[in-house]
C-alpha positions as CSV (number, residue, x, y, z in Angstrom):
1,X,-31.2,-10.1,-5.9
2,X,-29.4,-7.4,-4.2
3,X,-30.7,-3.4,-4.5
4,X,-27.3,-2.0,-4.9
5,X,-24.3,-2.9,-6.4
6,X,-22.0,-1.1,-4.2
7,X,-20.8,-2.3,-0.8
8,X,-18.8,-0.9,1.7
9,X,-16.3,-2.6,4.5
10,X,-15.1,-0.1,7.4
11,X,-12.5,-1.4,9.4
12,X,-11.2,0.5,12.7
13,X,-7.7,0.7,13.5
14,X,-6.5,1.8,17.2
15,X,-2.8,2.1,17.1
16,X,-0.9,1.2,20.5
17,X,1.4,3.6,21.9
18,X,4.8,1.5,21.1
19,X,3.1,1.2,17.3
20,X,3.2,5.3,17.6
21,X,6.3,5.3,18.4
22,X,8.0,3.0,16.2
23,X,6.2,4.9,13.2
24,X,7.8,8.3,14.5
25,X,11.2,6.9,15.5
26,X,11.6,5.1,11.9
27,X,10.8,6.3,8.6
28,X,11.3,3.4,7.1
29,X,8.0,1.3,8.7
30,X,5.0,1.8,6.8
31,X,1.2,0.6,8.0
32,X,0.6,-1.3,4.7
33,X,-3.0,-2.2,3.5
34,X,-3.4,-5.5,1.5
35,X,-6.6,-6.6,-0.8
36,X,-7.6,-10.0,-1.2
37,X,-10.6,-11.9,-2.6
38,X,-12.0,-13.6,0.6
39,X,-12.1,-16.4,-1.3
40,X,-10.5,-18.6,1.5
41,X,-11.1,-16.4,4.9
42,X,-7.9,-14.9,4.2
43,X,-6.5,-18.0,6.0
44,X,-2.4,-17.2,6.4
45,X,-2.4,-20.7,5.7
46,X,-3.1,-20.4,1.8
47,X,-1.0,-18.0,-0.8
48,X,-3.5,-14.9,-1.7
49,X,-2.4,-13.0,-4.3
50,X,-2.8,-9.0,-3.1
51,X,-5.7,-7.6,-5.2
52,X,-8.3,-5.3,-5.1
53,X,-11.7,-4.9,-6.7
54,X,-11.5,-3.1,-9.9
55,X,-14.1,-0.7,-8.9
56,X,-12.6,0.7,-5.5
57,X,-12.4,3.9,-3.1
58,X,-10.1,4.0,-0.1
59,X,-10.4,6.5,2.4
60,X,-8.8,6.7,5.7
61,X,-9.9,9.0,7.8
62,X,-12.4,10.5,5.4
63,X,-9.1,11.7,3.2
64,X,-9.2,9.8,-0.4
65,X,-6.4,7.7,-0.6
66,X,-4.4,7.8,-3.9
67,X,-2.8,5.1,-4.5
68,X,-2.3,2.3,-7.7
69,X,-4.6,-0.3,-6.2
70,X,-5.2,-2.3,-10.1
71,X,-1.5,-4.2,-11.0
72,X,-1.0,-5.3,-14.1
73,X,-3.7,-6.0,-16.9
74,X,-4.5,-10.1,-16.3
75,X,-1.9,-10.4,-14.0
76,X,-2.7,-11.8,-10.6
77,X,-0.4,-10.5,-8.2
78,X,0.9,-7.3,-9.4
79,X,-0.7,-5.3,-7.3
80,X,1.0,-3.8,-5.2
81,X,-0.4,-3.0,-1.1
82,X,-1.6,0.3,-0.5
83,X,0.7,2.2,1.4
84,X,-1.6,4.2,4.4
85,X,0.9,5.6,6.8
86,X,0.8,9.4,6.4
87,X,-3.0,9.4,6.2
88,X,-2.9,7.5,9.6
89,X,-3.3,10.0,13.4
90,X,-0.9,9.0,15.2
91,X,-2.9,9.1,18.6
92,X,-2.8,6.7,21.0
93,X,-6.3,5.3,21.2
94,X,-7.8,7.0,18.4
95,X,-9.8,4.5,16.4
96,X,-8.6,5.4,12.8
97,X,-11.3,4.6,10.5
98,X,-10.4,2.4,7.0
99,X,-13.0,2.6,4.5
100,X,-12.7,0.8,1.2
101,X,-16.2,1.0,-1.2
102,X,-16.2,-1.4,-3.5
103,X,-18.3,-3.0,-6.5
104,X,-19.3,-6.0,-8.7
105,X,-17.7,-8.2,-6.5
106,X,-18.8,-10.3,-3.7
107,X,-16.5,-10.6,-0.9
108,X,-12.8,-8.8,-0.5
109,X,-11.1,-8.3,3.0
110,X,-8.0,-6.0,3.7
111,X,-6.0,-7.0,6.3
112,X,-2.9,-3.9,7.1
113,X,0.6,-4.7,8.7
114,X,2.9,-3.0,10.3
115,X,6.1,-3.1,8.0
116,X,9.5,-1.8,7.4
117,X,11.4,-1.1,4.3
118,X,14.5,-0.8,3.0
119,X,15.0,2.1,0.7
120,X,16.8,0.6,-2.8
121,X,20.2,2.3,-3.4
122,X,20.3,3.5,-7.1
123,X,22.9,1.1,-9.1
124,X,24.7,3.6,-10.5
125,X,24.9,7.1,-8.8
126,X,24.2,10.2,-10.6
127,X,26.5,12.2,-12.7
128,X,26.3,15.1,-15.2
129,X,26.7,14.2,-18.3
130,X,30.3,16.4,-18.6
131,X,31.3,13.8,-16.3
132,X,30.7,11.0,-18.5
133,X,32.1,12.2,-21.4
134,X,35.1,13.6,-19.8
135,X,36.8,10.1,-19.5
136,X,36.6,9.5,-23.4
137,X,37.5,13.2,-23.9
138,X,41.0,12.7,-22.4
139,X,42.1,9.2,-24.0
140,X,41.5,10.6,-27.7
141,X,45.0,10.6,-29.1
């Protein structure tokens, strides 16, 4: 039987000088954290769905990461990665420290990646509303 239900996985992250740079140069490239049950090993063979345990704390760097890291209600695979860039040092060498305290559940891993975004373009711009009524304003007979 185990004395306490809480466990805690600390995972050191160096980041390479041409990693610093690309972070600084591009706005869009994010460091990325993903959950998953380590069901499998995290193989990148197998699909695992991003999830965290439902009882969680992140912190990087001692800092408390805020961050939505439960998805939908009963819906595997909603959950979106947690986003850790800004709470990264951007120091060559420094070992950055990722600590996610977990509990009720076994096993969990959290790989990160390096990635970059796109930023969405809205679909319609944004106007004042004189400016959309203006059109019907100036067909009325």
């Amino acid at each position: 039987m185990r004395e306490t239900t809480r466990d805690t996985l600390v995972v050191k992250l160096p980041l390479h000088d041409r990693v610093i740079q690309r972070l600084q140069a591009d706005p869009n490239i994010r460091v990325m954290l993903f959950g998953a049950a380590d069901n499998t090993g995290l193989n990148p063979f197998y699909n695992n769905d991003i999830a965290f345990p439902h009882q969680v704390e992140l912190k990087v760097n001692l800092d408390e990461v805020k961050a939505n890291l439960r998805g939908l209600k009963n819906k595997p695979g909603t959950t979106r990665p947690a986003d850790i860039t800004s709470y990264l040092r951007k120091v060559a060498k420094y070992e950055n420290e990722i600590r996610l305290t977990y509990a009720l559940t076994h096993k969990v891993g959290i790989p990160t990646y390096l990635c970059s975004g796109l930023q969405a373009q809205p679909l319609f711009p944004k106007r004042s509303p004189q400016s959309l009524t203006r059109p019907c304003l100036n067909n009325t007979h």
